[in-house]
TORSE-211963 format. One record per residue (C-alpha): x, y, z; residue in three letters. Coordinates in steps of 0.5 Angstrom, whole numbers, padded with zeros to 4 digits, always signed. Layout:
residues N
XYZAla/...
//
This chain:
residues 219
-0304+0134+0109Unk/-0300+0140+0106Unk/-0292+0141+0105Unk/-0291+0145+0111Unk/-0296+0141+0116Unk/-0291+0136+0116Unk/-0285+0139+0116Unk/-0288+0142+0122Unk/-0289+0136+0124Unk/-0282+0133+0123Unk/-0279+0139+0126Unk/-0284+0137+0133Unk/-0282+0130+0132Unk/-0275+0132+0133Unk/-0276+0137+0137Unk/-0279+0132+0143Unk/-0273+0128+0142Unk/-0268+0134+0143Unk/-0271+0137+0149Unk/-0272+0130+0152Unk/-0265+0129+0151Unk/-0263+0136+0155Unk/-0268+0133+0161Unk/-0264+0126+0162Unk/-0257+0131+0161Unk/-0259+0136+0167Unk/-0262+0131+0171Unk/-0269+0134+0171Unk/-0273+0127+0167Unk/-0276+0124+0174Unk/-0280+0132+0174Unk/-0282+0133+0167Unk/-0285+0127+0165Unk/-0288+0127+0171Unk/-0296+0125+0169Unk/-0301+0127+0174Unk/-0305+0121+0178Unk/-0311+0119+0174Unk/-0315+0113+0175Unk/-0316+0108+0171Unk/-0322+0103+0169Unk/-0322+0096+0171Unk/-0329+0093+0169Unk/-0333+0087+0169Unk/-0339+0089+0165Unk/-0345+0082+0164Unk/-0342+0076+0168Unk/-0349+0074+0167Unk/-0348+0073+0161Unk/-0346+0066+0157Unk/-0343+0068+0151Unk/-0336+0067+0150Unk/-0332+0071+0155Unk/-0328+0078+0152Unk/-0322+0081+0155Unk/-0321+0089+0153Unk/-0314+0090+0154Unk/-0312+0097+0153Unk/-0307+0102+0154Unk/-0307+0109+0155Unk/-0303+0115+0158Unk/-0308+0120+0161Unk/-0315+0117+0161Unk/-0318+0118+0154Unk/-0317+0111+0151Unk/-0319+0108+0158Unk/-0325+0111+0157Unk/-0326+0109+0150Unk/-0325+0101+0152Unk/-0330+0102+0158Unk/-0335+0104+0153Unk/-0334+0098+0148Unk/-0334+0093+0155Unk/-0341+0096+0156Unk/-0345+0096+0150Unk/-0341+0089+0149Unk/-0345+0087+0155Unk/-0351+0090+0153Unk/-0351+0085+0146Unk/-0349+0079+0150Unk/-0342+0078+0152Unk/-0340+0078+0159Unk/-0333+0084+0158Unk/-0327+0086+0163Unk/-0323+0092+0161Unk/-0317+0092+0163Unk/-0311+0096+0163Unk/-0306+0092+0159Unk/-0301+0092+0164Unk/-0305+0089+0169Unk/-0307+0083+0165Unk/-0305+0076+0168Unk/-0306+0071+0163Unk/-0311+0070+0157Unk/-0313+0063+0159Unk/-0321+0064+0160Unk/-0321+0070+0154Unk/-0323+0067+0146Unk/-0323+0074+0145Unk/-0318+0080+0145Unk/-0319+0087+0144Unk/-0314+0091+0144Unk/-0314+0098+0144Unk/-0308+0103+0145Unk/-0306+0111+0145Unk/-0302+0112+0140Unk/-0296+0118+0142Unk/-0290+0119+0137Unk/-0293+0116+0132Unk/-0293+0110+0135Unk/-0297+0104+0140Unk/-0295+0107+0148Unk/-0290+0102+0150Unk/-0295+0098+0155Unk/-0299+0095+0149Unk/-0292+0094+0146Unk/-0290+0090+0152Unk/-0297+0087+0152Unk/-0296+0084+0145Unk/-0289+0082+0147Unk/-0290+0078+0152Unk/-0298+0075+0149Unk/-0295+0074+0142Unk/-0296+0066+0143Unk/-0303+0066+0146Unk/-0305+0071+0142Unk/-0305+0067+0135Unk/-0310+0063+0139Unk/-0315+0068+0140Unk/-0320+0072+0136Unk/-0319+0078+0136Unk/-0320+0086+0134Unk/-0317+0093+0135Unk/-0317+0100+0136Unk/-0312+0105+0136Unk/-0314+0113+0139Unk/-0309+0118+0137Unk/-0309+0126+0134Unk/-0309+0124+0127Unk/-0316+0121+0127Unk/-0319+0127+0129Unk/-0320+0129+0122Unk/-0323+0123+0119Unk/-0319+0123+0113Unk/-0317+0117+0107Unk/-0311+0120+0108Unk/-0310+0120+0116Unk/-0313+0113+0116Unk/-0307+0111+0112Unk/-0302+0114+0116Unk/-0305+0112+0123Unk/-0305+0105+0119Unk/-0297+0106+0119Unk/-0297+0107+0125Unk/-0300+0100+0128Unk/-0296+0096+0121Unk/-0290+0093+0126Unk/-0295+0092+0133Unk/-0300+0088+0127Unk/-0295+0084+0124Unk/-0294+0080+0131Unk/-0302+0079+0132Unk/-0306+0074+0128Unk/-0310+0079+0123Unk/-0315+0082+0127Unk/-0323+0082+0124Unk/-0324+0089+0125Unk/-0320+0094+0127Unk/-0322+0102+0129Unk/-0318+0108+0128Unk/-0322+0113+0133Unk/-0319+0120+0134Unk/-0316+0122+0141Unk/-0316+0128+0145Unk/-0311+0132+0148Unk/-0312+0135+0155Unk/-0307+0139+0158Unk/-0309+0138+0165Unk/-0307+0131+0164Unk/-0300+0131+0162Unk/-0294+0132+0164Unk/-0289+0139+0164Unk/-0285+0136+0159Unk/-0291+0134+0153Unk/-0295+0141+0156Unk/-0288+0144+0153Unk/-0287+0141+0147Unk/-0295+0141+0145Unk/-0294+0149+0146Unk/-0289+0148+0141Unk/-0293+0144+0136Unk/-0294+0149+0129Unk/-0298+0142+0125Unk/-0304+0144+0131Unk/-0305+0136+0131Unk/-0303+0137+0137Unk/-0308+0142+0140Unk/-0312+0142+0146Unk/-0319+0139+0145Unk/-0324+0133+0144Unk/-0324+0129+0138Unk/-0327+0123+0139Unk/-0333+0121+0136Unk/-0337+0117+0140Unk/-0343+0116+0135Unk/-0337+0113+0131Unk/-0334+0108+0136Unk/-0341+0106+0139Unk/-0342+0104+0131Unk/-0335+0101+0131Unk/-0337+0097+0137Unk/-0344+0095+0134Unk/-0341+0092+0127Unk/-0336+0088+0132Unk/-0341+0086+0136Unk/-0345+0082+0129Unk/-0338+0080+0128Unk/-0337+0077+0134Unk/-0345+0073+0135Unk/
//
């Protein structure tokens, strides 16, 4: 990424946290980060079936990640496991899962806060467990060596809680202006870095592959 696409970004970075901060302060929080309703999946894919059960415990803010995890629940299906895919938040317990896959939007640089949690409160029983990751986020879009390390940062302190996953998938995200709130419409117009442009950028011909290899790695 060149010189002024970061600082660019650093000046978008800086900019959420003053705006927001001007929300809190003129009492108009509750309004700006206000998301529209979205349904997300909770799935159940291959009950029939009798290898070992998998959880697909995912964290997204406007859908696009939970779209993500259902797809890696069905095609898990298809090779044999039986898959919930749940939004992490929701999760009761990991006691019928010896396999985790935990999937998270990343915003600000960072795992949202409902996988964060989610790894706090199962940090023990998920020492136990085997387990793989994905992340969706704005710097993926572009598959590059150099965007694959940053977005690899941005996961170091949630990874550092787990054990080491067997596979882990750095997808890109998207950005629907539809599906977020009047505070992060305002400061993606404001995004001079274009990461934050309004678009698709999730390859499924990639994450079906991702999906793929760790389906061998599981059998």
């Amino acid at each position: 990424m060149d010189t002024n696409k970061q600082i660019n970004r650093r000046q978008f970075l800086k900019t959420v946290g003053v705006t927001l901060g001007a929300a809190v302060v003129g009492g108009a929080a509750q309004w700006a980060l206000n998301e529209p309703e979205i349904q997300f999946p909770q799935e159940s894919f291959g009950k029939e079936q009798t290898m070992q059960k998998i959880l697909v415990a995912y964290a997204s803010k406007c859908g696009s990640t939970a779209e993500i995890a259902a797809a890696v629940g069905s095609t898990l299906a298809l090779k044999g496991f039986p898959v919930d895919v749940i939004s992490a938040h929701l999760v009761k317990d990991l006691n019928s899962y010896p396999i985790v896959v935990l999937g998270t939007a990343l915003r600000m640089e960072k795992p949202i806060p409902e996988m964060s949690d989610f790894v706090k409160k199962y940090r023990t029983e998920l020492q136990n467990k085997t387990l793989a990751c994905f992340s969706a986020g704005v710097y993926m879009r572009s598959d590059t060596p150099e965007n694959r390390e940053k977005t690899m940062g941005f996961l170091t302190t949630m990874l550092s809680q787990l054990p080491p996953p067997i596979n882990i998938g750095l997808f890109g995200g998207k950005v629907d202006l539809q599906k977020l709130s009047p505070f992060w419409r305002l400061l993606v117009s404001q995004d001079k870095s274009s990461l934050m442009r309004e678009g698709d950028g999730r390859d499924w011909t990639v994450i079906n592959a991702w999906t793929q290899e760790l389906s061998v790695q599981l059998a």
